[in-house]
Backbone as JSON, one array per atom type, in Angstrom:
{
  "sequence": "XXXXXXXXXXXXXXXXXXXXXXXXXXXXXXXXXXXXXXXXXXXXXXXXXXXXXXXXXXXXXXXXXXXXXXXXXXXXXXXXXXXXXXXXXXXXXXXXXXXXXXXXXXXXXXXXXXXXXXXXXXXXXXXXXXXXXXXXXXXXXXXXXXXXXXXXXXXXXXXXXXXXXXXXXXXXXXXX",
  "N": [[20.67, 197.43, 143.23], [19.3, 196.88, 146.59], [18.22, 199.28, 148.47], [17.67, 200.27, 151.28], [15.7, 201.98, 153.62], [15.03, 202.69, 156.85], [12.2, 203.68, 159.49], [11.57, 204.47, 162.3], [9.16, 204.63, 165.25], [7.66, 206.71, 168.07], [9.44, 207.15, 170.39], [11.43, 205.51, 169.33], [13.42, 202.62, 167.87], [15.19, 200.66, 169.15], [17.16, 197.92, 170.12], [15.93, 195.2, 171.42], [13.49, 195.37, 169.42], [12.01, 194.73, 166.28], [12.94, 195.85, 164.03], [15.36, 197.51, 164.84], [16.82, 194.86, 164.84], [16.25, 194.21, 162.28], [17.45, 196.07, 160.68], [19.9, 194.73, 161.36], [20.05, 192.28, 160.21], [19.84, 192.84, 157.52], [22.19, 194.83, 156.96], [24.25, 192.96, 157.86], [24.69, 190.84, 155.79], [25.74, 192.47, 153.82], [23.96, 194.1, 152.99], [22.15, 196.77, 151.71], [21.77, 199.07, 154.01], [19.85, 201.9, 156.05], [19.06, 203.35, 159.05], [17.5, 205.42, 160.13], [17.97, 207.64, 162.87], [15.56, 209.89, 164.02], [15.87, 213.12, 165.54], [14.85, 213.49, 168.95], [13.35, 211.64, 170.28], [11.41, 210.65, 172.32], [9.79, 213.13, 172.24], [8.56, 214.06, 170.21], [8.92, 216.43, 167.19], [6.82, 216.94, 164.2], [7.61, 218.76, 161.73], [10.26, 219.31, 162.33], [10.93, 216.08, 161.95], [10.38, 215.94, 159.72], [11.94, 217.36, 158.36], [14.7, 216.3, 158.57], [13.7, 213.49, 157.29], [13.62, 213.94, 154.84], [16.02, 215.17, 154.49], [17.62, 212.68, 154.76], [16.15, 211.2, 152.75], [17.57, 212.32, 149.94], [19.97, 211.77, 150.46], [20.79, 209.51, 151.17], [18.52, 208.16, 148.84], [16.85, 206.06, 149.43], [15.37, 202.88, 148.03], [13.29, 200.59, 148.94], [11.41, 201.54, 151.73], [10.84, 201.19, 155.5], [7.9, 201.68, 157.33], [7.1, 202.71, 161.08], [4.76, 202.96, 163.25], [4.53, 205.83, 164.2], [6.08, 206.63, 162.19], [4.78, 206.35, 159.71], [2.52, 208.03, 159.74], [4.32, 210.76, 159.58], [5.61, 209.76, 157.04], [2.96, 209.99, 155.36], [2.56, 212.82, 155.26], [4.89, 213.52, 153.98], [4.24, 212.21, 151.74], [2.01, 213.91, 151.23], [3.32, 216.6, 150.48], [4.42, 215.69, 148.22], [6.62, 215.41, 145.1], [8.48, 213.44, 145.72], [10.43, 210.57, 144.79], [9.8, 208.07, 143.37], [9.35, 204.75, 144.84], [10.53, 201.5, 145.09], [9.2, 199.88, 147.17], [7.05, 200.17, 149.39], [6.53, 199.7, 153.36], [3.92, 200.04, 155.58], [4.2, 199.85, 158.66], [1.74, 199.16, 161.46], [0.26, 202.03, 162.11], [-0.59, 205.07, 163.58], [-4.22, 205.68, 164.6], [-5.56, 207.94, 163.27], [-7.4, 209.72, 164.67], [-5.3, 210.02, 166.79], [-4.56, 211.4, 170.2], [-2.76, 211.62, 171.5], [-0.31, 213.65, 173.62], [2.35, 214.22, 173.47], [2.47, 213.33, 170.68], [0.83, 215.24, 168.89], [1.84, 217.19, 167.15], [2.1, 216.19, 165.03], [-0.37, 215.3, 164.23], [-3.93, 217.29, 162.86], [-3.69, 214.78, 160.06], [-3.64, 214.2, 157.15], [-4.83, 211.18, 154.49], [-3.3, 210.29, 152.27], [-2.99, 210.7, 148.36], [-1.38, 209.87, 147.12], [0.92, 207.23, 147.56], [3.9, 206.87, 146.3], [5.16, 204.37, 145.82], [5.73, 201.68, 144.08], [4.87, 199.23, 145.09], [2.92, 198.99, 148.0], [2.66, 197.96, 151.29], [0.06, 197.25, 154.19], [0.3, 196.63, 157.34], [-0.87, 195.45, 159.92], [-2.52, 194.93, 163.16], [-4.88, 192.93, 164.88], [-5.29, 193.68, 167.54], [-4.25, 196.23, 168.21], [-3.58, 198.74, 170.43], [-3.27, 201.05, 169.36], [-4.69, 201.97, 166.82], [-7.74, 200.76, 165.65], [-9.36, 197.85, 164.2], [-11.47, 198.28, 162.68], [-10.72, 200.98, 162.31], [-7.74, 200.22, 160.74], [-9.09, 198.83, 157.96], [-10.61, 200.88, 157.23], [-8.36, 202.49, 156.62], [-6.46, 201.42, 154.89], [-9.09, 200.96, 153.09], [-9.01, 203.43, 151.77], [-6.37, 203.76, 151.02], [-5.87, 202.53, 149.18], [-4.35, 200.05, 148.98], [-3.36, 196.5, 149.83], [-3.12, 194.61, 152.42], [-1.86, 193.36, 155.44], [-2.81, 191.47, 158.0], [-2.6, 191.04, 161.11], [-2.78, 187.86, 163.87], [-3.52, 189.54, 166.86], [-1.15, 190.87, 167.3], [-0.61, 192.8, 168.73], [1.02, 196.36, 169.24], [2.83, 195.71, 167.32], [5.27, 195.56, 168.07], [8.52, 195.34, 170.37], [7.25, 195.11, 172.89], [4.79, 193.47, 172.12], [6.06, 191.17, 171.59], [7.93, 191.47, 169.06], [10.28, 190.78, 168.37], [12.63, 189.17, 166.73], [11.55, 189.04, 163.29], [11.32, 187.59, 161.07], [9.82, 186.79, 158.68], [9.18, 190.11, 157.59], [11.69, 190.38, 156.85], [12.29, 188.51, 155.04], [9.9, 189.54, 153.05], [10.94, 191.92, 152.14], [13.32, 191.08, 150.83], [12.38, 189.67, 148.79]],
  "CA": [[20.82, 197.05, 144.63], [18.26, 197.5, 147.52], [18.67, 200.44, 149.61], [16.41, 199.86, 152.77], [15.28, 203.1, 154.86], [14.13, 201.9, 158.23], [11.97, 204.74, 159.96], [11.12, 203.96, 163.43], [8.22, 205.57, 165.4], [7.95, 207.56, 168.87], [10.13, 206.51, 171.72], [12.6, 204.44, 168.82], [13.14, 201.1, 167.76], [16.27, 200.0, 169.8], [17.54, 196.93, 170.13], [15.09, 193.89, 170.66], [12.86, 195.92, 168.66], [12.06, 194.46, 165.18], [13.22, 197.09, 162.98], [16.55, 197.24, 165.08], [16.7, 193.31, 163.82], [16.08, 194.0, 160.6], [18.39, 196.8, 160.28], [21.08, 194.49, 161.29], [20.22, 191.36, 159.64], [20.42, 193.62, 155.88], [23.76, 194.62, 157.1], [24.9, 191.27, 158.05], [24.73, 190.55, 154.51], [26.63, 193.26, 153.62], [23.33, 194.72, 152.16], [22.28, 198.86, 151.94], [20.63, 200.0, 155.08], [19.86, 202.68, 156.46], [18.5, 203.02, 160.48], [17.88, 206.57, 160.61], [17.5, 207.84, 164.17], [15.48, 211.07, 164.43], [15.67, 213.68, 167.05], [14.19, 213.51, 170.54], [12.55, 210.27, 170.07], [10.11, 210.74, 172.92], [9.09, 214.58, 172.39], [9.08, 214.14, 168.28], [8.17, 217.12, 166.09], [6.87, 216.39, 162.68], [8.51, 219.64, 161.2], [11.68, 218.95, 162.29], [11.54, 214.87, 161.71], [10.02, 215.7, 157.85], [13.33, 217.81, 157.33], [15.45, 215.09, 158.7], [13.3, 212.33, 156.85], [13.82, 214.74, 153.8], [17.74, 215.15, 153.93], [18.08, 211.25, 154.65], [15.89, 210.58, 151.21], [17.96, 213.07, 149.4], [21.69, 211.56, 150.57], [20.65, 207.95, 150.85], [18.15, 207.57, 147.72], [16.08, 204.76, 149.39], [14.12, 201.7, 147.12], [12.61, 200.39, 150.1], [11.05, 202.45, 153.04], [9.73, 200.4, 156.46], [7.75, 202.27, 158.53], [6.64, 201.72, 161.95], [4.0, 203.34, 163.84], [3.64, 207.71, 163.73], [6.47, 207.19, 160.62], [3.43, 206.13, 159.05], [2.07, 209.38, 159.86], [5.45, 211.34, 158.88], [4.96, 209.35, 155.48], [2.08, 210.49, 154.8], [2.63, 213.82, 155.5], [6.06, 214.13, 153.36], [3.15, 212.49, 150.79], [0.85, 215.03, 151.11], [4.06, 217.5, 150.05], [4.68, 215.33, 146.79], [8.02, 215.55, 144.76], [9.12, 212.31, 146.06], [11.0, 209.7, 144.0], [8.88, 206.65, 143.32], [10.07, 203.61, 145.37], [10.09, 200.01, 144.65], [8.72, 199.24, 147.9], [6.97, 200.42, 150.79], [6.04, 198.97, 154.17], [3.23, 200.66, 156.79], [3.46, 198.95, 160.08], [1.15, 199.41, 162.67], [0.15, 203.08, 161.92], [-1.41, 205.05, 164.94], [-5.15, 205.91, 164.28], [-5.87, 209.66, 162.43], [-7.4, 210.32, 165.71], [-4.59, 209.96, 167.99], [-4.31, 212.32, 170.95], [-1.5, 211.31, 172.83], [0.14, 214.81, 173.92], [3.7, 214.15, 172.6], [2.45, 213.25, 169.62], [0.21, 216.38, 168.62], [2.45, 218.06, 165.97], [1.7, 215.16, 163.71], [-2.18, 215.64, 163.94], [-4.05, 216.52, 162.19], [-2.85, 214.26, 159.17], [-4.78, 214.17, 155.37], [-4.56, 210.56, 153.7], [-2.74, 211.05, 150.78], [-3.66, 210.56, 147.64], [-0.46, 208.95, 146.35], [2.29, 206.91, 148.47], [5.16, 207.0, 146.06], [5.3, 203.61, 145.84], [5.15, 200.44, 143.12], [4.2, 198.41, 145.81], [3.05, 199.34, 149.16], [1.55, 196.9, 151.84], [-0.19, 197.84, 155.45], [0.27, 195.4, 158.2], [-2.23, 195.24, 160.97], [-2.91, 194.14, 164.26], [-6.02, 192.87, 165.67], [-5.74, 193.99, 168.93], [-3.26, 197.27, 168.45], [-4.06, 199.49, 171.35], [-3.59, 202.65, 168.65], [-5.4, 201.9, 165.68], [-8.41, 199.5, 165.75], [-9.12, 197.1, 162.84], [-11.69, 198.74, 161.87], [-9.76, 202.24, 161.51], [-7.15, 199.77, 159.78], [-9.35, 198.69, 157.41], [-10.85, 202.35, 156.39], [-7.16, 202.99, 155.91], [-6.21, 200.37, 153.6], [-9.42, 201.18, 151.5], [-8.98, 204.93, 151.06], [-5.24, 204.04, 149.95], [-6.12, 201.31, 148.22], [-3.51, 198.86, 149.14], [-3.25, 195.22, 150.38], [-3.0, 194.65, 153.98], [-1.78, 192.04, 156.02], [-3.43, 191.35, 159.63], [-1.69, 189.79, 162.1], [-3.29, 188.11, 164.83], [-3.28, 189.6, 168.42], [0.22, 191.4, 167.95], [-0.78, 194.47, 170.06], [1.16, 197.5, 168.06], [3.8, 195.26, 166.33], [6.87, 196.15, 168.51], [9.41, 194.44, 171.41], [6.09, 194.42, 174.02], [4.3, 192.56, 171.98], [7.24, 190.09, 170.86], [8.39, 191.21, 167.97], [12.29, 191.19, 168.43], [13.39, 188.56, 165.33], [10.33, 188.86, 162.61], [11.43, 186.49, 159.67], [8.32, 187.44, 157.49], [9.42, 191.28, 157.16], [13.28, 190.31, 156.08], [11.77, 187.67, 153.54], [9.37, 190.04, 151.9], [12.05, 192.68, 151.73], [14.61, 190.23, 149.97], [11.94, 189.27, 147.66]],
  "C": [[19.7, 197.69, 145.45], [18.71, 198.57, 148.19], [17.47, 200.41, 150.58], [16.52, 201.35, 153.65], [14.42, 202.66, 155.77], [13.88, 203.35, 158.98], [11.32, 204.32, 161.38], [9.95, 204.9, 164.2], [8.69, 206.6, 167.22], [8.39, 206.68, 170.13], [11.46, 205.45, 170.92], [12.02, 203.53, 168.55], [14.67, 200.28, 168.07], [16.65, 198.83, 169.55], [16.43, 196.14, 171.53], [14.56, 194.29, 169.72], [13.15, 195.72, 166.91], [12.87, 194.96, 164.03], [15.06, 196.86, 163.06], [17.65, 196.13, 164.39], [17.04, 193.21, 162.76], [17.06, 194.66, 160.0], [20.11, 195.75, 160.22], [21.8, 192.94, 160.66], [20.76, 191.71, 157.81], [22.04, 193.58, 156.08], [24.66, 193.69, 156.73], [25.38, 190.61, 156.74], [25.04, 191.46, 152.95], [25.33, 194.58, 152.09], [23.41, 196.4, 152.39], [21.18, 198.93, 152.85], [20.73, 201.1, 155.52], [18.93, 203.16, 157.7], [17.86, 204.47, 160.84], [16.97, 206.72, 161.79], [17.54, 209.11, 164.34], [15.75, 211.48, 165.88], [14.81, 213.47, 167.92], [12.95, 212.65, 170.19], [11.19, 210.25, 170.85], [9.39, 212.13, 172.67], [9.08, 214.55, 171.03], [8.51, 215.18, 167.82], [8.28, 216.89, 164.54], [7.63, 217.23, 162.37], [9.47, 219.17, 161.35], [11.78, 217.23, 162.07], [11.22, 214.38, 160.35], [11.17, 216.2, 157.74], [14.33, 216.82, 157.37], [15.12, 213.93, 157.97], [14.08, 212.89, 155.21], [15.53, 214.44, 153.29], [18.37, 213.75, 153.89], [17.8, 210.45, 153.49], [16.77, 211.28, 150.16], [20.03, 211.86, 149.2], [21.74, 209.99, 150.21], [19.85, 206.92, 148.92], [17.43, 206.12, 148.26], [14.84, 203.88, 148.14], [13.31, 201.3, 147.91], [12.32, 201.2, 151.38], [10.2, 200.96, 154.13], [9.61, 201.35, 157.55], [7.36, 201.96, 159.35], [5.54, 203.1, 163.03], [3.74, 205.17, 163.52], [4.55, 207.88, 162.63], [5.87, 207.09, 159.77], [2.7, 207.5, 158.66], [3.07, 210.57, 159.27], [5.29, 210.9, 157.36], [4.31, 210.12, 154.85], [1.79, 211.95, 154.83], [3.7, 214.56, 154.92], [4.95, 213.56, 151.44], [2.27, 213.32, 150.0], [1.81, 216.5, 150.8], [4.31, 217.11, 149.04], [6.03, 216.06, 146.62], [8.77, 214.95, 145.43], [9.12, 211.31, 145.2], [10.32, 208.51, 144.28], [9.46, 205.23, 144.11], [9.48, 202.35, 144.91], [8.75, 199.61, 145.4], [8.12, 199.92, 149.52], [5.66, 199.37, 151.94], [5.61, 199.57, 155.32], [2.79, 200.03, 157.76], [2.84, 199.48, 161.0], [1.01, 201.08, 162.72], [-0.73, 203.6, 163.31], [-3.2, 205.74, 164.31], [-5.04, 207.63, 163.93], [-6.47, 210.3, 163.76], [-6.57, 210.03, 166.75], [-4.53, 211.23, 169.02], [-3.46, 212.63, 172.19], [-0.61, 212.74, 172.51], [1.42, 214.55, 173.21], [3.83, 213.77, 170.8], [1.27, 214.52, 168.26], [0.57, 217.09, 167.29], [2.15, 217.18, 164.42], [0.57, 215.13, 163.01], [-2.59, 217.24, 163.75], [-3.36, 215.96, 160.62], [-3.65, 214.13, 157.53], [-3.93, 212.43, 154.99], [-4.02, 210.76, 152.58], [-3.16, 210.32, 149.78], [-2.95, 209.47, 146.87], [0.75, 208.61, 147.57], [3.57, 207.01, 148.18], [5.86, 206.01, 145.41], [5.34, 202.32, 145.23], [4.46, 199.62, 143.69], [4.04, 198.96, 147.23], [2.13, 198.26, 149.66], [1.31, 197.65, 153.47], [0.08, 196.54, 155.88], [-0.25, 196.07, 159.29], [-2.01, 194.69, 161.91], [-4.5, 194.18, 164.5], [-6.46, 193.64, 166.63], [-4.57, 195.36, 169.14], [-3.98, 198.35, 168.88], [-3.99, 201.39, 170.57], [-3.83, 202.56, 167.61], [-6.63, 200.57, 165.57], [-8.86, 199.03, 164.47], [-10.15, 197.73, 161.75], [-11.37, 200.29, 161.27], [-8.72, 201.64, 160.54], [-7.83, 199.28, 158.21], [-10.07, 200.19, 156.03], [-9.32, 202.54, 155.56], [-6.89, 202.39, 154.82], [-7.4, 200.55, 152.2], [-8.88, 202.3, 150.87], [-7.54, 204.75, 150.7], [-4.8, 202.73, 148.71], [-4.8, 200.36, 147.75], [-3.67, 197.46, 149.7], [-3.33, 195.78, 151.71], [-3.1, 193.09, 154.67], [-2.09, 192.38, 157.66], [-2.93, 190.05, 160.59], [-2.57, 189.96, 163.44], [-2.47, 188.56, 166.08], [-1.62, 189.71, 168.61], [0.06, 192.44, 168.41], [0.28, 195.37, 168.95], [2.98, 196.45, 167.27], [5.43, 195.76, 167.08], [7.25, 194.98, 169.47], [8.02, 193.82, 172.59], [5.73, 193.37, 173.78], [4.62, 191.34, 171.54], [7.58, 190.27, 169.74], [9.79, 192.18, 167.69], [12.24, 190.91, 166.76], [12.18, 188.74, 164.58], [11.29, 188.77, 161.15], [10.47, 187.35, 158.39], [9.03, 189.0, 157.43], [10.61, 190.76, 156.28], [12.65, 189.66, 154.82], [10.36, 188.53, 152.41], [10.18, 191.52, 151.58], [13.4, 192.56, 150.49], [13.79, 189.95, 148.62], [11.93, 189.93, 145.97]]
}
């Protein structure tokens, strides 16, 4: 059976918010999800949202991970600690650039690519026009971890702003 870990990034992923969606379309279908909602969503510290990411891989046992923007960054940073259980499947949406310097997000930076994701399959997804990672920082990324990558046009960072309440395409390569 799938077990889905949905990791959302800074400020949440509420309700329109894709993730939210997704969390509740698995459900719906009486599948295994799991939504987890770290602490202090807008003020996030990595330390404390790797131990929480930590005790949620530990209890839950996720096959699938979807991340979405600085869990990208958390990822790769519970990566770069190794002695993580290989997953079927992982999914890096809209990651924020290695140079980010947005003040609330500080504890995260700086971040090391890692060497290994964990992962049988992992895919990046992209925006064109995402106001915190530009395509060509997406593309560095994707070589140095030497994964696929899907690029979506002109969705700005992949969340509710930029319309992406219902997103079909995630659920269907999840189910696959």
């Amino acid at each position: 059976m799938k077990r889905v870990l949905i990791l959302h990034g800074w400020g949440g992923s509420d309700f329109p918010h894709w993730q939210s969606w997704l969390a509740g379309e698995i459900a719906k279908d009486y599948g295994c999800v799991s939504f987890l909602k770290f602490s202090d969503i807008d003020f996030p510290n990595k330390d404390i949202w790797l131990g929480e990411l930590q005790a949620e891989i530990a209890a839950f046992a996720p096959t699938i991970v979807v991340c979405h923007s600085i869990a990208n960054t958390l990822w790769f940073h519970l990566c770069n600690g190794g002695g993580i259980k290989e997953l079927e499947k992982l999914f890096l949406v809209a990651p924020p650039s290695f140079a980010c310097d947005i003040k609330e997000l500080e504890s995260f930076f700086p971040c090391s690519i890692p060497k290994k994701l964990y992962a049988k399959e992992a895919l990046l997804v992209t925006s064109t026009n995402d106001p915190y990672m530009s395509q060509d920082e997406a593309t560095e990324l994707q070589e140095a971890l030497g994964i696929e990558m899907k690029i979506l046009q002109d969705a700005g960072h992949i969340n509710t702003t930029s319309g992406y309440g219902e997103w079909q395409w995630i659920l269907e390569e999840i189910q696959k």
